[in-house]
C-alpha positions in Angstrom: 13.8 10.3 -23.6 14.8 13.6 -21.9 12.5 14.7 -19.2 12.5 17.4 -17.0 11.1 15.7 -12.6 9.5 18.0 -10.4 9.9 16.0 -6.6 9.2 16.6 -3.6 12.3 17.1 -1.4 12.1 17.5 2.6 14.6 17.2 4.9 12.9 15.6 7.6 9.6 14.8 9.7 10.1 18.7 10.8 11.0 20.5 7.3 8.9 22.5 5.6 9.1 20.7 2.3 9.0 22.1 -1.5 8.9 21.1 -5.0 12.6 20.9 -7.2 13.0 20.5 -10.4 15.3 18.3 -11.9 16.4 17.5 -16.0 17.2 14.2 -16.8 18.6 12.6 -20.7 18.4 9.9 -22.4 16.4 7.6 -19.9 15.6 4.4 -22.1 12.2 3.5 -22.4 12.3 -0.2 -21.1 13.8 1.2 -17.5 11.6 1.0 -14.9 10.4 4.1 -13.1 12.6 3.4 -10.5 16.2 2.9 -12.8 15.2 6.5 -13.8 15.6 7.1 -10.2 18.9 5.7 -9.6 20.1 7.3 -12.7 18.8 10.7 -11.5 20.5 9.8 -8.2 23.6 9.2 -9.7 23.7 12.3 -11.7 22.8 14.2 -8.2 25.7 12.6 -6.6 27.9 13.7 -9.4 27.2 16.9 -9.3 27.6 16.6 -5.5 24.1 17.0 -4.3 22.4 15.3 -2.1 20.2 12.3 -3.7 16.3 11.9 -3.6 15.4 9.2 -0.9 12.7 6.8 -1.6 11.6 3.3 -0.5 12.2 0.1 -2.6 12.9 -3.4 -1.9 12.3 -6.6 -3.8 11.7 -4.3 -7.0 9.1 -7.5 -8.3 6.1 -5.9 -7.2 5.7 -8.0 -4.1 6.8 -5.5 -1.0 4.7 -2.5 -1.3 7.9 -0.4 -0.5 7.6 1.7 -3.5 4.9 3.8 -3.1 5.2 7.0 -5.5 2.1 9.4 -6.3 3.2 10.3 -9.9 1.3 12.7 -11.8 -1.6 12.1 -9.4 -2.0 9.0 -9.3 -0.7 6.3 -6.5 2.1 3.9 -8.6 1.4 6.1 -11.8 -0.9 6.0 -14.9 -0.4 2.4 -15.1 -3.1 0.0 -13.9 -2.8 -3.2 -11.4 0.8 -2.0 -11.1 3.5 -0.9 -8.4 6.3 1.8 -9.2 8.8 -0.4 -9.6 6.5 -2.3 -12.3 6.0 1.1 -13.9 8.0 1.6 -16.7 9.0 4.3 -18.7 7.1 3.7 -21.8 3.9 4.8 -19.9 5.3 7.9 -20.3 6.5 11.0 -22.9 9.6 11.9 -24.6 10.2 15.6 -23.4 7.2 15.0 -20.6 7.0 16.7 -17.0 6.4 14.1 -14.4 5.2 15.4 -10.4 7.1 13.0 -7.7 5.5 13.0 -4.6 5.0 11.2 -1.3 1.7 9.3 -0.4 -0.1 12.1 1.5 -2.5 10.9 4.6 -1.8 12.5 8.4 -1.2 8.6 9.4 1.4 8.4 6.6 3.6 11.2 7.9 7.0 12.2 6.0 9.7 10.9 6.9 12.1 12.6 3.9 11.6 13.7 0.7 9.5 10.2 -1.3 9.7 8.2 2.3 6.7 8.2 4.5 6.7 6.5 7.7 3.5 3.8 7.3 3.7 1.8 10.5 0.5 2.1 11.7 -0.2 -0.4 8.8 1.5 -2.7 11.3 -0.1 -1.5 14.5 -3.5 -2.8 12.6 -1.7 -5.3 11.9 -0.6 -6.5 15.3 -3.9 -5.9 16.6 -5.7 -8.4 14.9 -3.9 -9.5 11.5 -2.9 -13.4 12.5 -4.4 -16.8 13.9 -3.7 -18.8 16.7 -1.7 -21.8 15.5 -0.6 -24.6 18.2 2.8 -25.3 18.5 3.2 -27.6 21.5 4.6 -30.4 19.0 0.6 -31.2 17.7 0.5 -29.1 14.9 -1.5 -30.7 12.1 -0.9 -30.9 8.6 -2.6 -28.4 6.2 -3.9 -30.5 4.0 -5.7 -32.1 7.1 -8.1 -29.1 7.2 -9.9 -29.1 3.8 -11.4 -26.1 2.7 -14.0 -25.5 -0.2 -12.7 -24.2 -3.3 -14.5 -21.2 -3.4 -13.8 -19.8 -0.1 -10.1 -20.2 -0.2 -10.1 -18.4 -3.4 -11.8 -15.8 -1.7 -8.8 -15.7 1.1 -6.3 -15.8 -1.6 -8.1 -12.2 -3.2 -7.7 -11.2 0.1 -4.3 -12.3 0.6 -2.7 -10.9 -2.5 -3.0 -7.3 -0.4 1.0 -6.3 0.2 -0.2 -3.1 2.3 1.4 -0.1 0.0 -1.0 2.2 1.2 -2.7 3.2 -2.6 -5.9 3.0 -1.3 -5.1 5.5 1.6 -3.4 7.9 -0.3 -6.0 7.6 -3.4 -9.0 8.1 -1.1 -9.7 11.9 -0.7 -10.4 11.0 3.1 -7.6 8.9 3.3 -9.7 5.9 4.2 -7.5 2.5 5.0 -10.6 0.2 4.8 -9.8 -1.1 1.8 -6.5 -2.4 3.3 -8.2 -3.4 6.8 -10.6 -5.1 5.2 -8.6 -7.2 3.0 -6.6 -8.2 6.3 -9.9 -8.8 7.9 -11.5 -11.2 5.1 -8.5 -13.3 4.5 -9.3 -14.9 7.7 -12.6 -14.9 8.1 -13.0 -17.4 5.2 -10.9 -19.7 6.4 -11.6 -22.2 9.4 -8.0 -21.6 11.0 -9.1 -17.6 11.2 -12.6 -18.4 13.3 -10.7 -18.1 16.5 -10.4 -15.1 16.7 -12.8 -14.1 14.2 -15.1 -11.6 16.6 -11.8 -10.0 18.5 -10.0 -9.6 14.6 -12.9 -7.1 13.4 -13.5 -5.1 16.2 -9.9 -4.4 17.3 -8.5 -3.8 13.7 -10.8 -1.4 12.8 -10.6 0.2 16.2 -6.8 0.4 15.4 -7.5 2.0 12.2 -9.4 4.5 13.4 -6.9 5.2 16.3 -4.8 5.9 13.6 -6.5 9.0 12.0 -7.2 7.4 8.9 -10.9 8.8 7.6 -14.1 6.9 6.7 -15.0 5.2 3.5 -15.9 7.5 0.7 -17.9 4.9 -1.1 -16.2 6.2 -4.3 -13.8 3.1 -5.8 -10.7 5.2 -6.4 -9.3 2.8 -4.0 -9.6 -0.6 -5.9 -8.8 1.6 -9.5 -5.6 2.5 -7.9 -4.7 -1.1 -6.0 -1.8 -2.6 -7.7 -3.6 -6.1 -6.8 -7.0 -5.0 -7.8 -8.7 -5.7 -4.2 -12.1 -5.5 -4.5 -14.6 -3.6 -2.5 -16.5 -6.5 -1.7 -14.1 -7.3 1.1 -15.4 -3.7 2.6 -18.7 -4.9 2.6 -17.5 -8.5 4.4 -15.6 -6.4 6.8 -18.5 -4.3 7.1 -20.6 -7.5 8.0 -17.8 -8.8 10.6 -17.7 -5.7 12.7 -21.5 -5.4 12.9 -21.8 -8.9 13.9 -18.7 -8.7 16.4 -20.7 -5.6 17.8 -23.9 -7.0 18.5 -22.9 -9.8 20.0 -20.2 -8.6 22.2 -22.8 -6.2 24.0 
């Protein structure tokens, strides 16, 4: 396919940032979207030019590293996907395709595609783990059982890899459903009850330190997950933080 990329390309945090435009032959079908990326690279190099930076890691749709908003749409027309699932095929011989970086004022630029998304951990480290003993009398796992349904439940939760779609599909650039995946994973399983109360009330505290916006009730966040989290977990978080609120006062 020939196709002709317009990406976003800025400097730095500081830049003022534009659109370029950029042709690009014979990209195969089968590559992923980001081999066309390394191949465009490698054509800018030749040409002496600097090359577009963007995140990637593991490339297996695990990380959440390679967040792209491609023609609108966080990870691209594809569905239950990440960029570096995305392949070519989803897309036109001779077609435009707009690169840019997940936009949210807690997601700021770092350059061009790469967008600084630590406050993901901040929430994190304000509530996202358990207590687990290790003075030498750890148990075993398997010596806690756990219904079948609820650890299901944790494991919907669990699958979240925190790309930030939801953020940057939500027109407020909400991050609840991302919270409350973290949220839910533990609160259905007996290791999490610990720190149950503490784990709602600070991470969503965190979040909203953050400047990430309020729910829009809309969906566009679990359309656009790669994992396809549900909005139920908003709803448990939802029920957490109201519980954690009344009786902490």
């Amino acid at each position: 396919m020939d196709l002709t990329l317009k990406i976003w390309r800025q400097k730095d945090a500081t830049a003022k940032g534009n659109m370029e435009t950029y042709p690009i032959k014979n990209v195969s079908e089968h590559s992923s979207f980001l081999e066309m990326l390394d191949m465009l690279n490698e054509q800018l190099i030749n040409d002496g030019k600097e090359p577009v930076a963007f995140d990637h890691d593991c490339r297996e749709g695990i990380c959440g590293m390679c967040s792209l908003y491609i023609n609108g749409e966080a990870h691209g027309p594809d569905r239950k996907v990440t960029t570096c699932q995305l392949h070519m095929r989803m897309f036109k011989d001779g077609e435009t395709i707009h690169i840019e970086p997940f936009r949210a004022s807690a997601f700021p630029v770092i350059k061009d595609l790469v967008v600084d998304r630590s406050s993901f951990d901040r929430i994190q480290r304000s509530g996202g783990f358990i207590s687990v003993n290790t003075s030498g009398n750890t148990q075993d796992a398997n010596a806690t059982p756990i219904h079948k349904p609820m650890a299901d439940k944790a494991m919907d939760a669990a699958t979240c890899i925190g790309c930030g779609a939801c953020v940057a599909t939500c027109k407020n650039s909400s991050a609840m459903l991302f919270v409350a995946a973290k949220v839910a994973q533990y609160s259905y399983l007996p290791q999490g009850q610990v720190e149950r109360k503490e784990r709602a009330l600070n991470m969503v505290d965190q979040m909203d330190k953050e400047g990430f916006g309020n729910c829009t009730n809309t969906g566009a966040c679990e359309v656009e997950c790669p994992k396809g989290i549900s909005l139920e977990f908003i709803a448990r978080m939802n029920k957490e933080y109201l519980e954690a609120s009344v009786s902490s006062k």
